[in-house]
N, C-alpha and C positions, 0 to 999 in steps of 0.2 A: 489338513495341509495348510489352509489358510491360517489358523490360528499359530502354526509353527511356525509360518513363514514371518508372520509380527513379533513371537517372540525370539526369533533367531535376529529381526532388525534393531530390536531390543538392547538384544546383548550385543552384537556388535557396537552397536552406540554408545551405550555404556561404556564396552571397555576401549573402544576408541577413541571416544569424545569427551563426553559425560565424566568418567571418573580422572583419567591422565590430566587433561585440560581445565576442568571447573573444579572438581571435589578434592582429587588430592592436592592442589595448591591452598584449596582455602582449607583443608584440617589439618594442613601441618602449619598453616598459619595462626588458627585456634590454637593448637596444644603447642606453640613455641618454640617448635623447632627449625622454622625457615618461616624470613618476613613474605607477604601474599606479594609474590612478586605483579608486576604492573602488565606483563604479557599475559597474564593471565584472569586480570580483574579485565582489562579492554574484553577480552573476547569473552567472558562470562555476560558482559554488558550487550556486545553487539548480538549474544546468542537470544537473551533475553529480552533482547527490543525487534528480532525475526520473530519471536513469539508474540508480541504484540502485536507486532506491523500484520501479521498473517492474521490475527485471532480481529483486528479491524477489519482487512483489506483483503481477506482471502474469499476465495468463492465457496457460494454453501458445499457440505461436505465436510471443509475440512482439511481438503487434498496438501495446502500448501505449508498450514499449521504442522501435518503430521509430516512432511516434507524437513522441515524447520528442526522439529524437534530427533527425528532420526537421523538427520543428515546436515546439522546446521554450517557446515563450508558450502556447502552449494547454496545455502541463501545468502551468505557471505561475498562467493564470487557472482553469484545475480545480482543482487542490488545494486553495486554501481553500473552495474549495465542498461539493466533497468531504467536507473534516474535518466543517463546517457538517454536510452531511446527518447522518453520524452521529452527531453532537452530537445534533440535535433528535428521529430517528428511534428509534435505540438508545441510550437514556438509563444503561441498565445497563453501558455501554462508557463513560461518563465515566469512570469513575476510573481505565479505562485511559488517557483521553487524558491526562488533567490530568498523571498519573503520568511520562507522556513529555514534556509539555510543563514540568513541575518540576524532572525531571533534565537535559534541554537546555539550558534557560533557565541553571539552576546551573551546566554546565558553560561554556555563552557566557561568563559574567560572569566566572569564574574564569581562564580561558584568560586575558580582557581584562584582569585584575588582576594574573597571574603572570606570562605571557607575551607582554608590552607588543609583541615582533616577530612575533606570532601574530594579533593583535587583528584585522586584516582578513580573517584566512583560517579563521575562528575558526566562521564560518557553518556548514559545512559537516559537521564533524564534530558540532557540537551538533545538527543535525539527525538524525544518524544516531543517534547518542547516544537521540535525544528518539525513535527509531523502535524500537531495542534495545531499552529499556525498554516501550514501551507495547504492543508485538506480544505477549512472552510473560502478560503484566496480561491481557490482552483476552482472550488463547489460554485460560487457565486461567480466567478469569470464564465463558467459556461454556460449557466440558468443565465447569463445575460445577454449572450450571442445565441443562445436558441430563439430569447425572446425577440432581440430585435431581428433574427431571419421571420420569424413568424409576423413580423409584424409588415417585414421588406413585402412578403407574400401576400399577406392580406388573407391569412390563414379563416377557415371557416370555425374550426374548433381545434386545440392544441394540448398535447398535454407531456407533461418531462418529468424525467426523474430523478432523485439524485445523481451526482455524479459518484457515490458511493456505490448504489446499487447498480447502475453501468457497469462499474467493478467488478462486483458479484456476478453479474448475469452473465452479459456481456453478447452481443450477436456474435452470431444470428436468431439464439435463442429469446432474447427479449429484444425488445427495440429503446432505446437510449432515451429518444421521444419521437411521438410521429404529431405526425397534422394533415388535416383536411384543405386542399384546394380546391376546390372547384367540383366538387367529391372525390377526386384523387386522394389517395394516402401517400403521404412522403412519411420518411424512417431520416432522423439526423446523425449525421456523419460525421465523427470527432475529427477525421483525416480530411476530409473536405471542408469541414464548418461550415456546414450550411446541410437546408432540407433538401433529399435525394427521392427523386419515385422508385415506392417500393416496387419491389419485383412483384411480376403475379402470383408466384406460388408464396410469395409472404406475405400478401396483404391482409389475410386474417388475424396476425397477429396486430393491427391496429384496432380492429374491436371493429363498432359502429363509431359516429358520430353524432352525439347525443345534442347538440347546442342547435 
């Protein structure tokens, strides 16, 4: 049942998405029967940079890859919602985004001014473009407010981890990064920015304190 139920999501994908939307525009574009019209290179572009974005930024598993590829409107209508949350949520991650939304944008328009045979297919790399850049901005704005809480604290021993793998994990199952006060465990809090005392039933996931 399991296996029928992947390949019945399969073929619905297929014959929904996958061939009406991506394949049969680009082979009657091949054998020269109709030019590969432009609604259909955009969204071949945005389907294959959900496969990206998920295959970086998705949690182990898998879950959001095979989401993406059976169902790629649904990452379609996520994403900007997405961006949205953390636009309004974590305001200290603007300057990550704008920073990838300023080098994207630059490279779009460039592509579109240099490379006039590029200009449809120009989506997709500026997206990635606009991901390169704004991943490592983000990465390093929060390895730098974990470090100066830990320092506001006068931490006994500290330790963090990417903002990638926060991603991935994600609590309550891993902790983001935690530190020792006073031998108390604090767990750091992306929504508060700053270090929080773990609760008792989670303080094992801090480890010991080796330092």
């Amino acid at each position: 049942m399991h296996m029928l139920g992947w390949a019945l999501a399969l073929g619905l994908s297929i014959l929904l998405w996958w061939y009406p939307v991506l394949v049969r525009p680009a082979r009657r574009a091949l054998i020269g029967r109709s030019p590969y019209p432009l609604w259909a290179a955009l969204l071949a572009q945005l389907t294959l940079f959900g496969l990206f974005f998920t295959t970086f930024f998705g949690a182990d598993g898998g879950l959001e890859f095979f989401v993406v590829f059976f169902a790629p409107p649904v990452f379609l209508a996520a994403f900007p919602n997405w961006l949205a949350s953390i636009w309004v949520e974590f305001p200290y991650l603007r300057p990550a985004l704008m920073s990838g939304i300023a080098s994207g944008t630059t490279f779009f328009l460039l592509t579109n001014l240099l490379v006039s045979n590029w200009r449809r297919h120009a989506l997709l790399p500026a997206l990635i473009v606009a991901t390169s850049v704004a991943y490592p901005v983000a990465n390093r704005t929060v390895q730098t407010l974990m470090a100066q809480e830990a320092e506001r604290l006068s931490v006994t021993c500290f330790e963090a981890q990417s903002l990638l793998t926060s991603i991935r994990d994600g609590w309550p199952y891993e902790l983001h990064a935690y530190a020792f006060v006073d031998g108390t465990p604090y767990y750091w809090s992306y929504a508060a920015v700053r270090f929080l005392p773990l609760p008792q039933d989670k303080q094992f996931l801090a480890g010991q304190c080796n330092d």
